[in-house]
mmCIF file of the C-alpha atoms, coordinates in Angstrom:
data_MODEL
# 
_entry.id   MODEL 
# 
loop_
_atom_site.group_PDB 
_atom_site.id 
_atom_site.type_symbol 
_atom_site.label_atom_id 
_atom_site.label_alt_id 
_atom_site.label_comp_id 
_atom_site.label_asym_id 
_atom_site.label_entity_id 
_atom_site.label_seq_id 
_atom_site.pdbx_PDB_ins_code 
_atom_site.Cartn_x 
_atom_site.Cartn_y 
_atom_site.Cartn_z 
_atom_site.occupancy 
_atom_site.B_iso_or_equiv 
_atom_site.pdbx_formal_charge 
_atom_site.auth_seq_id 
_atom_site.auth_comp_id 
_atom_site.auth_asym_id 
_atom_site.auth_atom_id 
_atom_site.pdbx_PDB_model_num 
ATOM 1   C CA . UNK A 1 1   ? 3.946   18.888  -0.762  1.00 0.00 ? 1   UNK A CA 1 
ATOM 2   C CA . UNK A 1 2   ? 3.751   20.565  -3.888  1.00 0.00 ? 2   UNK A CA 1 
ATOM 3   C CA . UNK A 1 3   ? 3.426   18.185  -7.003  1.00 0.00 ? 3   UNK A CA 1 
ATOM 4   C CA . UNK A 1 4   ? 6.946   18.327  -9.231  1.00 0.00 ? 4   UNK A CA 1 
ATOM 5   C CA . UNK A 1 5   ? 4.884   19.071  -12.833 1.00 0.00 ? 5   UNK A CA 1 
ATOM 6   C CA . UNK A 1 6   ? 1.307   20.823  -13.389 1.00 0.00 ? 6   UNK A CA 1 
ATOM 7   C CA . UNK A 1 7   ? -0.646  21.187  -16.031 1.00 0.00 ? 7   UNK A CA 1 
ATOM 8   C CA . UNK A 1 8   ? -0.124  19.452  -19.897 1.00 0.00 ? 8   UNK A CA 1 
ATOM 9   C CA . UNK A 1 9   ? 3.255   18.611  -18.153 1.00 0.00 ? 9   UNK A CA 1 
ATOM 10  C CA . UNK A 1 10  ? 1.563   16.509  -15.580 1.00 0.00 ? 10  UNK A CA 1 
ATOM 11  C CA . UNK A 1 11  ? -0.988  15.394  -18.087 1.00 0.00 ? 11  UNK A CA 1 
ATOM 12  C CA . UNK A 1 12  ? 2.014   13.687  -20.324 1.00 0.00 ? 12  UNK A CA 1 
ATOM 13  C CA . UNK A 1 13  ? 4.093   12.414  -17.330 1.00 0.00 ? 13  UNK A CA 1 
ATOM 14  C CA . UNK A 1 14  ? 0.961   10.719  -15.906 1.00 0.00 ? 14  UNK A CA 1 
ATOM 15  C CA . UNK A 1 15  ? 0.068   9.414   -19.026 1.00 0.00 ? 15  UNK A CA 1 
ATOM 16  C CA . UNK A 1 16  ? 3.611   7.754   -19.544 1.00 0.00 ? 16  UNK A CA 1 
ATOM 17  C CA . UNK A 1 17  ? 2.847   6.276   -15.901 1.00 0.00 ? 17  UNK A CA 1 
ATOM 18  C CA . UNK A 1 18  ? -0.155  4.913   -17.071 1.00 0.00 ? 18  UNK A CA 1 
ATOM 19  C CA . UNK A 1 19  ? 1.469   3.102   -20.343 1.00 0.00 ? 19  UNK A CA 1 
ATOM 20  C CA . UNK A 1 20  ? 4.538   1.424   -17.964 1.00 0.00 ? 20  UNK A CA 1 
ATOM 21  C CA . UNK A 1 21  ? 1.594   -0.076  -15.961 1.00 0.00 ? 21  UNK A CA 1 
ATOM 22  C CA . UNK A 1 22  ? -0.284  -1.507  -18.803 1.00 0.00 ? 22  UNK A CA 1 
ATOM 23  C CA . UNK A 1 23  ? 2.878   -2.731  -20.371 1.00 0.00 ? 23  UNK A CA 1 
ATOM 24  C CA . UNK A 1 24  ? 4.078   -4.140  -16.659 1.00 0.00 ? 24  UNK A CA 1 
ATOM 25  C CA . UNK A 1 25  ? 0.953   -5.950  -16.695 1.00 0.00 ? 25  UNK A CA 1 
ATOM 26  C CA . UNK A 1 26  ? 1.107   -7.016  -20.185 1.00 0.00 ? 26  UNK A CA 1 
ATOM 27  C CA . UNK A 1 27  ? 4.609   -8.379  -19.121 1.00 0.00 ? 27  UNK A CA 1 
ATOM 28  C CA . UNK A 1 28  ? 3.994   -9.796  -16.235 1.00 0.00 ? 28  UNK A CA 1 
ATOM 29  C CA . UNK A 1 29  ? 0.668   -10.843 -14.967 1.00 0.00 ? 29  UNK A CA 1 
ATOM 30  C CA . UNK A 1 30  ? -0.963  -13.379 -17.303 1.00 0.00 ? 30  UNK A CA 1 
ATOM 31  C CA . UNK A 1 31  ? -4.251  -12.943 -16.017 1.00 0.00 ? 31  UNK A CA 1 
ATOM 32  C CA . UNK A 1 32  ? -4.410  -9.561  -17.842 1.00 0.00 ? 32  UNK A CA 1 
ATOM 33  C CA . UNK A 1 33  ? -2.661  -11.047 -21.254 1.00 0.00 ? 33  UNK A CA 1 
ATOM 34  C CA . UNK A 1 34  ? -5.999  -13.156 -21.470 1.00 0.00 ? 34  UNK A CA 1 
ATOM 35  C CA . UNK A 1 35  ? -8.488  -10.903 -20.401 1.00 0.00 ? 35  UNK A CA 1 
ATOM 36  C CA . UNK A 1 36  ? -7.263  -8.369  -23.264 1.00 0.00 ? 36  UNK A CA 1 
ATOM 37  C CA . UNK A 1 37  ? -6.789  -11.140 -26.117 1.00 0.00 ? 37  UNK A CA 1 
ATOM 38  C CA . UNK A 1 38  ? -10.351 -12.048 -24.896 1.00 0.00 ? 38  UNK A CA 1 
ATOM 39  C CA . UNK A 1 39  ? -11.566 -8.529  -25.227 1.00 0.00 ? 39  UNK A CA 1 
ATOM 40  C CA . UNK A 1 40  ? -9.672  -8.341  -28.538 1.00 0.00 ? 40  UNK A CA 1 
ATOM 41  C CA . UNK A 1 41  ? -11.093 -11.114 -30.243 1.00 0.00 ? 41  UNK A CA 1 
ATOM 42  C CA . UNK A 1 42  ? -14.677 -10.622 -28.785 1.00 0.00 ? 42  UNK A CA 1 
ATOM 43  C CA . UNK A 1 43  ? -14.851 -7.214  -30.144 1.00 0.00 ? 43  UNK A CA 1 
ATOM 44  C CA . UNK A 1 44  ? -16.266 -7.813  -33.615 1.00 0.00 ? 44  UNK A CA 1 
ATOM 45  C CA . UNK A 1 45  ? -18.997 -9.154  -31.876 1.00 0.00 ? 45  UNK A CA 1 
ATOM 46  C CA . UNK A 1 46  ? -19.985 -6.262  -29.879 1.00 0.00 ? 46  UNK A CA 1 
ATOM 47  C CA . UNK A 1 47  ? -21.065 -4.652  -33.259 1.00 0.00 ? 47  UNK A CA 1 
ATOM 48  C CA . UNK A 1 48  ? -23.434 -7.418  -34.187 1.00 0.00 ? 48  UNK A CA 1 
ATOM 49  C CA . UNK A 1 49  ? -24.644 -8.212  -30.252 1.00 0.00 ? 49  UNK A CA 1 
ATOM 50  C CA . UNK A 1 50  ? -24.967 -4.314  -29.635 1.00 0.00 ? 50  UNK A CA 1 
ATOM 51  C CA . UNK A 1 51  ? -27.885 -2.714  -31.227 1.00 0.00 ? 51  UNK A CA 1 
ATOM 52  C CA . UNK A 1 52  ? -27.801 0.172   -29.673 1.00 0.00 ? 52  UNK A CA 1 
ATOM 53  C CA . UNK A 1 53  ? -24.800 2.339   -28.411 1.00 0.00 ? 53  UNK A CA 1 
ATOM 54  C CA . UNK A 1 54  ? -26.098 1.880   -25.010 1.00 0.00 ? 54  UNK A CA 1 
ATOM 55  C CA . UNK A 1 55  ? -25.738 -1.899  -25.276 1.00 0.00 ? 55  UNK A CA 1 
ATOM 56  C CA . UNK A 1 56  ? -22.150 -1.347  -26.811 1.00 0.00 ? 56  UNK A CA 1 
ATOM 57  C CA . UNK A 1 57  ? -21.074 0.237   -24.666 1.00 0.00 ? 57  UNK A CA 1 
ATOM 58  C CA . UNK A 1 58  ? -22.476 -2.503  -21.726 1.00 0.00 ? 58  UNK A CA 1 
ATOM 59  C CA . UNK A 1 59  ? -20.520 -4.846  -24.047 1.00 0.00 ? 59  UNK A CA 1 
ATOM 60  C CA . UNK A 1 60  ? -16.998 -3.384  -24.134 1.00 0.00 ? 60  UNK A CA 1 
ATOM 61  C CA . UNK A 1 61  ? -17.516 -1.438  -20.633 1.00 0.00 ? 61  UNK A CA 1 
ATOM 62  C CA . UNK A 1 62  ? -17.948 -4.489  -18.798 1.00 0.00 ? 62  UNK A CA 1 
ATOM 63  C CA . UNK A 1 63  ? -14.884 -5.835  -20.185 1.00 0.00 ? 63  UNK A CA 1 
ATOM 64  C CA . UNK A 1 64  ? -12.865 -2.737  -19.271 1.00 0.00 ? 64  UNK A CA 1 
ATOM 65  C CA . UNK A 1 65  ? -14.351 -3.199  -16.152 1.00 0.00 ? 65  UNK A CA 1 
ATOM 66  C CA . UNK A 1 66  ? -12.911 -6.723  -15.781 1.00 0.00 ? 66  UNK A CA 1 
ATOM 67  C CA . UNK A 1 67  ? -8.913  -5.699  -16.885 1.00 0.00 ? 67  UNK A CA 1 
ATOM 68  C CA . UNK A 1 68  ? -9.251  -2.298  -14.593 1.00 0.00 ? 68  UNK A CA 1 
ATOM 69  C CA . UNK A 1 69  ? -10.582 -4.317  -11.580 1.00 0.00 ? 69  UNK A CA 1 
ATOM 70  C CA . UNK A 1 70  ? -7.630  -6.755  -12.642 1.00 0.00 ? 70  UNK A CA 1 
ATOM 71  C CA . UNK A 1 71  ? -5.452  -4.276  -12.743 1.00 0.00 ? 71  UNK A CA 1 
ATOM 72  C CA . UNK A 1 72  ? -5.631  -2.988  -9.391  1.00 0.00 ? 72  UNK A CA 1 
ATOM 73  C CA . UNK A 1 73  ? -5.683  -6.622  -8.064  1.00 0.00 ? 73  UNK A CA 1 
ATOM 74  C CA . UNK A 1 74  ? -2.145  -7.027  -9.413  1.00 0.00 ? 74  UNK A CA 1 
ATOM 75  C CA . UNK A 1 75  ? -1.091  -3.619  -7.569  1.00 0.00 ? 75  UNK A CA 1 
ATOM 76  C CA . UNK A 1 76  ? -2.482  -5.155  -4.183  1.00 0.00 ? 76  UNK A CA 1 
ATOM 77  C CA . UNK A 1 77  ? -0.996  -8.621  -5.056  1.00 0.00 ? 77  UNK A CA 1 
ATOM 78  C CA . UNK A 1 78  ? 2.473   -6.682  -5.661  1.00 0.00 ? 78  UNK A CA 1 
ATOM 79  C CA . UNK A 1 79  ? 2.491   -4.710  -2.911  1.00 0.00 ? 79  UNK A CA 1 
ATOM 80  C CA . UNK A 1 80  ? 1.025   -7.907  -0.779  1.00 0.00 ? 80  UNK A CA 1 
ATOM 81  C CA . UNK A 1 81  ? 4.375   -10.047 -2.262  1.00 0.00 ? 81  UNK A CA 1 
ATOM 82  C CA . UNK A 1 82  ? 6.675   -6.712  -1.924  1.00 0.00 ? 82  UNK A CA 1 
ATOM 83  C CA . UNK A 1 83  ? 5.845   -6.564  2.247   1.00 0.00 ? 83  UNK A CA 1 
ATOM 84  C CA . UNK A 1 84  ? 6.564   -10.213 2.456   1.00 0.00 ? 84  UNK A CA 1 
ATOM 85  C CA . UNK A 1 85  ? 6.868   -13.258 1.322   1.00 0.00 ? 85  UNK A CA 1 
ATOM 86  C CA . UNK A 1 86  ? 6.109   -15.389 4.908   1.00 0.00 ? 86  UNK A CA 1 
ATOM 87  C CA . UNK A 1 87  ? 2.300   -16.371 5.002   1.00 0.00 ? 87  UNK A CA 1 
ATOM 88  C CA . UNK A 1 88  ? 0.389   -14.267 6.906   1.00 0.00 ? 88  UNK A CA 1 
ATOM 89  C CA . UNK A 1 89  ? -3.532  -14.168 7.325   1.00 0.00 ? 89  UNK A CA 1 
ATOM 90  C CA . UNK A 1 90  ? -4.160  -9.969  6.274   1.00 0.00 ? 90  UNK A CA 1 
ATOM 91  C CA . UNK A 1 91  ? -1.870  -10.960 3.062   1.00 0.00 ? 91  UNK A CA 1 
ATOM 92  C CA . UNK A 1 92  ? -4.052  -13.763 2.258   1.00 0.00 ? 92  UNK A CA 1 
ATOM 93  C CA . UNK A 1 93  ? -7.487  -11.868 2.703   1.00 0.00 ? 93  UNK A CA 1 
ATOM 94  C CA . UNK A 1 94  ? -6.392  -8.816  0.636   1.00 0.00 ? 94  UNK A CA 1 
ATOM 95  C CA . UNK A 1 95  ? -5.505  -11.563 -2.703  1.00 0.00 ? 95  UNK A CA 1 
ATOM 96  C CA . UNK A 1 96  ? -8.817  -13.040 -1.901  1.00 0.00 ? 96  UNK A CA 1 
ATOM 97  C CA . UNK A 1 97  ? -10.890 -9.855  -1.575  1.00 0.00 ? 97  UNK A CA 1 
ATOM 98  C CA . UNK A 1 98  ? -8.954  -9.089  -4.394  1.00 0.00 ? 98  UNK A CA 1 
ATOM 99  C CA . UNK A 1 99  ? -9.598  -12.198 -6.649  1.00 0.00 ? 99  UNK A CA 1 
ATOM 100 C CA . UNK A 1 100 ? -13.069 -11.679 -5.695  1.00 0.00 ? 100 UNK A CA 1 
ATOM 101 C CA . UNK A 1 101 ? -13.414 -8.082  -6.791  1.00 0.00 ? 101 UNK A CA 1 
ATOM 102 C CA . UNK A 1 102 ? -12.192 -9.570  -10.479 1.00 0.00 ? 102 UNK A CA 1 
ATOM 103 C CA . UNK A 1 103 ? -14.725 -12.372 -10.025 1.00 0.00 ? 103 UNK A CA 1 
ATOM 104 C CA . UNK A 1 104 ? -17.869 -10.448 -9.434  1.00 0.00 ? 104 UNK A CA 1 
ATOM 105 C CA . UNK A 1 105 ? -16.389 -8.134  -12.699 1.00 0.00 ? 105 UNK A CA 1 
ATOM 106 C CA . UNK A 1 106 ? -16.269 -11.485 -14.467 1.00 0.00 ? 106 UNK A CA 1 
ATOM 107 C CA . UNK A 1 107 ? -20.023 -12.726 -13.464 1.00 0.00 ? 107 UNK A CA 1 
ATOM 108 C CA . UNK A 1 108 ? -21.062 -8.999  -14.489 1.00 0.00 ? 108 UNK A CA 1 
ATOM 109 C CA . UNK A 1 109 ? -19.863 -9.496  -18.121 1.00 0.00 ? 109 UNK A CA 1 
ATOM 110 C CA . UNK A 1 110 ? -21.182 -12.698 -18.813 1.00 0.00 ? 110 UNK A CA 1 
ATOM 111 C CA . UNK A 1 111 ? -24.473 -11.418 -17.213 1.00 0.00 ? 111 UNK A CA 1 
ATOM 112 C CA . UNK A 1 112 ? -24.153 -8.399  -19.962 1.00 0.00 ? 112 UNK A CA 1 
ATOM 113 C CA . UNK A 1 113 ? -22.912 -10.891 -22.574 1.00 0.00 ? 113 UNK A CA 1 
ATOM 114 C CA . UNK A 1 114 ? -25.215 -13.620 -22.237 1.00 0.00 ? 114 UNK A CA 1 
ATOM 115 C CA . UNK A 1 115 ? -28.272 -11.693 -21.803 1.00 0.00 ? 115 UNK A CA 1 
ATOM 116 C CA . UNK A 1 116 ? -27.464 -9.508  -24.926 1.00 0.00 ? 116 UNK A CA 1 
ATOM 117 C CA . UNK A 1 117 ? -26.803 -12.675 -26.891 1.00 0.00 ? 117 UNK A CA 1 
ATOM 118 C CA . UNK A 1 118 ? -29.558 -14.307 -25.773 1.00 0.00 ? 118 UNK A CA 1 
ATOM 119 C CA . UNK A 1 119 ? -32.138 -10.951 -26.807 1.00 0.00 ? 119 UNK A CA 1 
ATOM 120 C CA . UNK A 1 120 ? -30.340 -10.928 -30.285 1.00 0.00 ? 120 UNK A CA 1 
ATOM 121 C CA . UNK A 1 121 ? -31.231 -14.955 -30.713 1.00 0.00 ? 121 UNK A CA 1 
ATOM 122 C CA . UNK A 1 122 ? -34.687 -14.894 -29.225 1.00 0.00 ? 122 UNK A CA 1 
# 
């Protein structure tokens, strides 16, 4: 099937795409309100914590990585709650696997965080 735009015209329509999500998850999934405000009001301290770009970039990629691995764990929850709303055991495991997708992101930041904060203290 041939795709209905190409090029710069593609580029803008995907890009619109791309700003409904964020602003359907700003909306409507609270986990991803407080993983941004966090992100937000945390970064003024990846400028002192960082001292190097390598190590700001850790900083704020590793909370990117937590609200894009949230992200697509409200597209599976979504789709998960779209199918059905009856219990059933594959619905379950794909919310779990994908809570625990987010989780490991989560332990990964607070690995970078912490052992940043802890070589700027020492």
């Amino acid at each position: 099937m041939k795709p209905a735009h190409t090029g710069i015209k593609r580029l803008f329509h995907s890009t619109r795409y791309s700003w409904k999500g964020l602003s359907a998850a700003w909306h409507n999934e609270a986990a991803f309100r407080q993983e941004l405000i966090v992100t937000v009001v945390l970064l003024p301290a990846t400028f002192w914590l960082g001292q190097s770009l390598v190590e700001w970039l850790l900083l704020m990629g590793s909370a990117v990585l937590v609200m894009a691995v949230e992200l697509l764990n409200s597209a599976v929850e979504t789709v998960v709650d779209r199918i059905g709303v009856e219990h059933h055991e594959l619905s379950g495991r794909a919310k779990d696997l994908g809570s625990a997708a987010v989780f490991l992101c989560v332990l990964f930041a607070f690995l970078v965080w912490g052992s940043l904060l802890v070589v700027r203290l020492v």
